[in-house]
C-alpha positions in Angstrom: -52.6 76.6 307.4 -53.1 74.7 304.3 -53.9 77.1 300.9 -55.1 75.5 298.3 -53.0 75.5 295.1 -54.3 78.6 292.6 -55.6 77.8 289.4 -57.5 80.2 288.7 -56.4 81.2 285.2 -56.5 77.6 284.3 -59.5 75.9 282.9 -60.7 73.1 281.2 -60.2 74.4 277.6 -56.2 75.2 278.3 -56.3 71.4 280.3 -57.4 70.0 277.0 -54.9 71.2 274.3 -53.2 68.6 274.3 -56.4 66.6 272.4 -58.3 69.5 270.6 -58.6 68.0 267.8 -59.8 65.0 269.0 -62.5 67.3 270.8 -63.4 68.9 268.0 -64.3 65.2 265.9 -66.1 64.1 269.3 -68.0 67.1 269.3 -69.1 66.2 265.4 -70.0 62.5 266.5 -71.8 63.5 269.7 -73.8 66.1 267.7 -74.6 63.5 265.0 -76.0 61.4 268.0 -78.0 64.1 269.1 -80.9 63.5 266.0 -84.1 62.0 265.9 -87.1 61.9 263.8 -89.9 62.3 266.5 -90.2 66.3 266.0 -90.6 67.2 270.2 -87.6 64.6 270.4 -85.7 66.8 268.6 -86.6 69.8 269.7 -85.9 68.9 272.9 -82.4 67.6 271.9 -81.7 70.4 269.6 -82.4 72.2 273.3 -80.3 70.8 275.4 -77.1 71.3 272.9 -77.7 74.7 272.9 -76.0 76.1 275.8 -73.4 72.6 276.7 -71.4 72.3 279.6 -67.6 72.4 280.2 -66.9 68.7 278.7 -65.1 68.0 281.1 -65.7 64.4 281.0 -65.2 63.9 277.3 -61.8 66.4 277.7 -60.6 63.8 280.8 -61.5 60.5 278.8 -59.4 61.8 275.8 -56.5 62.6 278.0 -56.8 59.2 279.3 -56.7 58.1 275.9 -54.6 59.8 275.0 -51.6 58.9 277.5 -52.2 55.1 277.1 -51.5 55.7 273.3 -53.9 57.3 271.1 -57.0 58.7 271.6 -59.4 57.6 268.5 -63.1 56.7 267.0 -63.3 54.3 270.0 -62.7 56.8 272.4 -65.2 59.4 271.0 -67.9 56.4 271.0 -66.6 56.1 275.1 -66.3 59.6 275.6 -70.2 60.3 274.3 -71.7 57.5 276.4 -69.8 59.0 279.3 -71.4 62.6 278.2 -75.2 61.0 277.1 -75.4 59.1 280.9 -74.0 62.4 282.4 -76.8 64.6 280.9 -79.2 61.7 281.1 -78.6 62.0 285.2 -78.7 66.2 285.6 -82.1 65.7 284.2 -83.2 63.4 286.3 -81.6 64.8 289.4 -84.0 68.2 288.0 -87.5 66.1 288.1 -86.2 64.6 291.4 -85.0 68.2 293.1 -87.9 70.2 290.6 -84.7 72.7 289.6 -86.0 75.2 287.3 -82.7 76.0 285.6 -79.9 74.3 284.6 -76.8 76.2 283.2 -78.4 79.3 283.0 -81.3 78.3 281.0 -84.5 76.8 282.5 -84.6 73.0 283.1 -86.4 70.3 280.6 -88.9 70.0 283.8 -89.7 73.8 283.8 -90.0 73.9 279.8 -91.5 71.3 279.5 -92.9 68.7 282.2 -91.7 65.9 284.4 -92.6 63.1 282.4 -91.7 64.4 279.4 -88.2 65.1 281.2 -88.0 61.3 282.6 -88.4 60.0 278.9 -86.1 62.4 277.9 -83.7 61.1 280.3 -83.9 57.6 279.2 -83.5 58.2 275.5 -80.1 59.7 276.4 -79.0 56.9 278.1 -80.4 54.4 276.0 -79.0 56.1 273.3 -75.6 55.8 274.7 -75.9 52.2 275.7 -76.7 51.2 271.5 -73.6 53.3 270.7 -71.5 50.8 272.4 -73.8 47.6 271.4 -73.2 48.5 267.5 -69.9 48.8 268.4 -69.1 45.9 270.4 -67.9 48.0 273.4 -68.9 45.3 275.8 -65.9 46.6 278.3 -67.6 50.3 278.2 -71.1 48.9 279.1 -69.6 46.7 282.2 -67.9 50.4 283.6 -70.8 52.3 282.8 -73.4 49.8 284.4 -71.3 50.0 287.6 -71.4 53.6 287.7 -74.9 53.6 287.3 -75.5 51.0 289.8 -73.1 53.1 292.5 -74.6 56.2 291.6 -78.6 55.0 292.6 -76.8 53.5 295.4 -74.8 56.9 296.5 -77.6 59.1 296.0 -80.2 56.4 297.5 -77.9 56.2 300.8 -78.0 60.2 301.1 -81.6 60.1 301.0 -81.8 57.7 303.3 -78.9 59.2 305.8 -79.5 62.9 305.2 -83.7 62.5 306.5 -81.9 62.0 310.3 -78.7 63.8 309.7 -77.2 60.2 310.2 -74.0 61.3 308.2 -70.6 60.3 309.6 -67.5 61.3 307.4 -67.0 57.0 306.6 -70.8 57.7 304.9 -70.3 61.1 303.6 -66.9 59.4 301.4 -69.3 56.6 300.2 -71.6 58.8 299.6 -69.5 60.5 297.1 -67.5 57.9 296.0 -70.6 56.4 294.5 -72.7 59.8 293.7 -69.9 61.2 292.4 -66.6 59.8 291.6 -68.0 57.0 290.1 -68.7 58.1 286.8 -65.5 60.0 286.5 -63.5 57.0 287.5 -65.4 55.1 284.2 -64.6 57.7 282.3 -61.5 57.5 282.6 -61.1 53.9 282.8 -63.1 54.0 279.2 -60.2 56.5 278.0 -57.9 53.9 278.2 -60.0 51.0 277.4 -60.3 52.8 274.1 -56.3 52.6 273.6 -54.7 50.0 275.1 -55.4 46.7 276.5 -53.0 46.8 279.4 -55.0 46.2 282.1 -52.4 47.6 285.0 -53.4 51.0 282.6 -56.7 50.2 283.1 -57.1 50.1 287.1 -54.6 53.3 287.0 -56.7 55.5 285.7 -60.0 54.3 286.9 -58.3 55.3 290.8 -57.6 58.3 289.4 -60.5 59.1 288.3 -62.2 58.1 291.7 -59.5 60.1 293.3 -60.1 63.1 291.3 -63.8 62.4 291.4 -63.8 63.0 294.8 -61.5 65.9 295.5 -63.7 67.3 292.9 -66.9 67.2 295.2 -64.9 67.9 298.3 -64.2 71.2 297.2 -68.0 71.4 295.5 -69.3 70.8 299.6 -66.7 73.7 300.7 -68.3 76.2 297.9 -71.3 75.9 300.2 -69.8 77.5 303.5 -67.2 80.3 301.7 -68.3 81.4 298.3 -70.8 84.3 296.9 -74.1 83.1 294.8 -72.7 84.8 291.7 -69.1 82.0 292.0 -70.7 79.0 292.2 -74.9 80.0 290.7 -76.8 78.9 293.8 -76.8 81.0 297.2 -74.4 80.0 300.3 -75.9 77.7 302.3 -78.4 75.9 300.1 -76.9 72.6 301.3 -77.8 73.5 304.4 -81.3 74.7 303.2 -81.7 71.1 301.3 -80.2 69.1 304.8 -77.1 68.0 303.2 -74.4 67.4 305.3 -71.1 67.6 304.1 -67.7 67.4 305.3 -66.8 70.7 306.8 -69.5 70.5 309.3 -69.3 66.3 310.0 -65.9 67.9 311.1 -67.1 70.4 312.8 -69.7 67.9 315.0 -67.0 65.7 315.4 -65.0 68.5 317.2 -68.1 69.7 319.4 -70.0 69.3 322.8 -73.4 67.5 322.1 -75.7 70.5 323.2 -74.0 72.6 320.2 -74.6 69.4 317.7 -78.2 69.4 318.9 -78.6 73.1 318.6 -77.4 73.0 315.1 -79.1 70.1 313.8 -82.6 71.4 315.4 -82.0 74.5 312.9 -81.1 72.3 310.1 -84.3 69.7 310.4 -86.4 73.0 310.4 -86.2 73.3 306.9 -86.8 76.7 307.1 -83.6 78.7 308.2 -83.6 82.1 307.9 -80.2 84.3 306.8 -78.9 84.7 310.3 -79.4 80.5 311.2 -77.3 80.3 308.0 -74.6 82.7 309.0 -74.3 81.4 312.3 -73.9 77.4 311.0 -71.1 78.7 308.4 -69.4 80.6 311.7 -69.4 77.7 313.6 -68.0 75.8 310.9 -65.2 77.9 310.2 -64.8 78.6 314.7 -64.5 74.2 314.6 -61.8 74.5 311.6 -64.4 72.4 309.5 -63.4 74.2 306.0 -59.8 74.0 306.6 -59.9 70.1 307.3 -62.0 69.7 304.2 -59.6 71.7 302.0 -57.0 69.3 303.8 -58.7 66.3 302.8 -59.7 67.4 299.5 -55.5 68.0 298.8 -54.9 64.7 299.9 -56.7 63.2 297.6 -55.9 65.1 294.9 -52.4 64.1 295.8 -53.7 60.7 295.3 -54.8 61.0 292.3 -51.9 62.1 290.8 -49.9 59.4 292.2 -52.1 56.6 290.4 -50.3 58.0 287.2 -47.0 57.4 288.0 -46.6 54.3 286.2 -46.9 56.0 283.4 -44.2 57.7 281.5 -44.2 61.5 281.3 -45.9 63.1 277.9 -47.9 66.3 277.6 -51.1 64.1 278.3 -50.0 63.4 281.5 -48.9 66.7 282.6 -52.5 68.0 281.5 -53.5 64.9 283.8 -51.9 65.9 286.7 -52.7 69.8 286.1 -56.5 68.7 286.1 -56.1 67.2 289.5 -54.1 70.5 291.1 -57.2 72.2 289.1 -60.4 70.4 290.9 -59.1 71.5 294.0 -58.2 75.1 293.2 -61.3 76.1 290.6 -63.6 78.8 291.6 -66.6 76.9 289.7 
């Protein structure tokens, strides 16, 4: 049996020592971005500041930076477009799944409305995009356009897959890839954009990011079938509530006689499964080895991840690299 590697007295904040500082002037420039003179505009903004998130895009990008040579004013300008799309996206995603909180505070949606939410949204991204136009960043907009692009795609292509439960595990990965690992593979292809212009550097760290990117939301789908509510803030089993299939039980089908695939994908398009239907999914997930192989997979390509860095040489920003990628796999968040 594979365990996955314990981390759980590491987190984000110890990843990121080795760029504090540069957090802490990021945090000043993203902040300074975060202004406007329409008063609900900046109510709003003054809002969503108030309780932020882990930054764990902006503490990845600097690392990136970082290793390729020197994290800097470039980087922060990177690392906040990265950040502004990001939040620009979980609001969205909100309007689109009508969430009524969001980090432990009630969604721009349930504050406020929808439409105000949408336009809030845009602002963000637009905002980010004119950060990099003012500074010529022409390289950031082309990764940050593709991730865009690939995230509508990935989350497009789950709609569309998801209505039938037409999800095999070569669409669950490009679902992900695109959804997810994405925008953490421009982030940090940005990071060393911002320091170097060796282009080898470049496609490095952009497959690590997608490698990491996707590890990441492997082990986000496995949350689903073995933690408590109070872990991971939403109850066991609301993927299963919200028809999402993920990897544990594509390998689980993949291992099982038709009648049992039928049963379980009869309770599933129900959309309303009681405590026991959810019980008896996660049972049969865990009976078919479906967790274990995720937790497998999820390994491997942290593994992978971590070898996209070897061409570069060893420093303390690397080592917080390759500690980030043990982490995704191992966090109980």
């Amino acid at each position: 049996m594979i365990t996955l590697i314990s981390q759980n007295k590491m987190n984000i904040k110890d990843i990121g020592k080795p760029v504090s500082e540069h957090i802490s002037e990021f945090n000043k420039y993203f902040k300074s971005m975060m202004k406007s003179d329409v008063a609900l505009l900046n109510l709003i903004l003054k809002y969503i500041t108030r309780k932020s998130g882990k930054q764990v895009r902006p503490t990845v990008l600097l690392l990136a930076a970082e290793m390729c040579g020197k994290a800097n004013q470039r980087s922060y300008v990177g690392a906040a477009m990265v950040e502004l799309l990001h939040t620009a996206t979980l609001i969205h995603d909100d309007v689109v799944d009508d969430a009524k909180e969001r980090r432990g505070i009630a969604s721009i949606n349930a504050e406020w409305n929808n439409k105000i939410s949408v336009l809030i949204g845009d602002f963000l991204l637009s905002r980010g995009l004119l950060s990099a136009i003012d500074g010529d960043e022409f390289q950031f907009l082309k990764a940050t356009s593709k991730a865009v692009k690939r995230m509508s795609e990935g989350e497009l292509l789950s709609i569309q897959k998801s209505k039938d439960l037409e999800v095999d595990e070569e669409i669950y990965f490009k679902i992900i890839s695109d959804k997810t690992a994405s925008l953490m593979a421009a982030c940090c292809e940005i990071g060393a954009i911002s320091a170097c212009d060796n282009e080898e550097y470049h496609q490095a760290l952009c497959q690590y990011g997608e490698n990491v990117g996707i590890a990441f939301q492997i082990r986000d789908d496995i949350f689903d079938y073995v933690s408590k509510s109070i872990t991971i803030g939403k109850p066991v089993g609301n993927d299963l509530k919200e028809k999402k299939i993920t990897l544990p039980l594509i390998h689980a089908f993949s291992k099982s006689d038709k009648k049992e695939i039928k049963k379980i994908s009869k309770l599933i398009k129900s959309g309303n499964m009681k405590r026991k239907d959810i019980n008896y999914i996660i049972d049969y997930v865990n009976r078919s080895n479906g967790i274990e192989y995720a937790r497998e997979k999820a390994i491997e390509y942290s593994n992978a991840a971590k070898q996209s860095i070897s061409i570069f040489p060893d420093s303390i920003a690397k080592e917080s690299l390759l500690k980030f990628a043990d982490f995704v796999i191992g966090r109980n968040l």
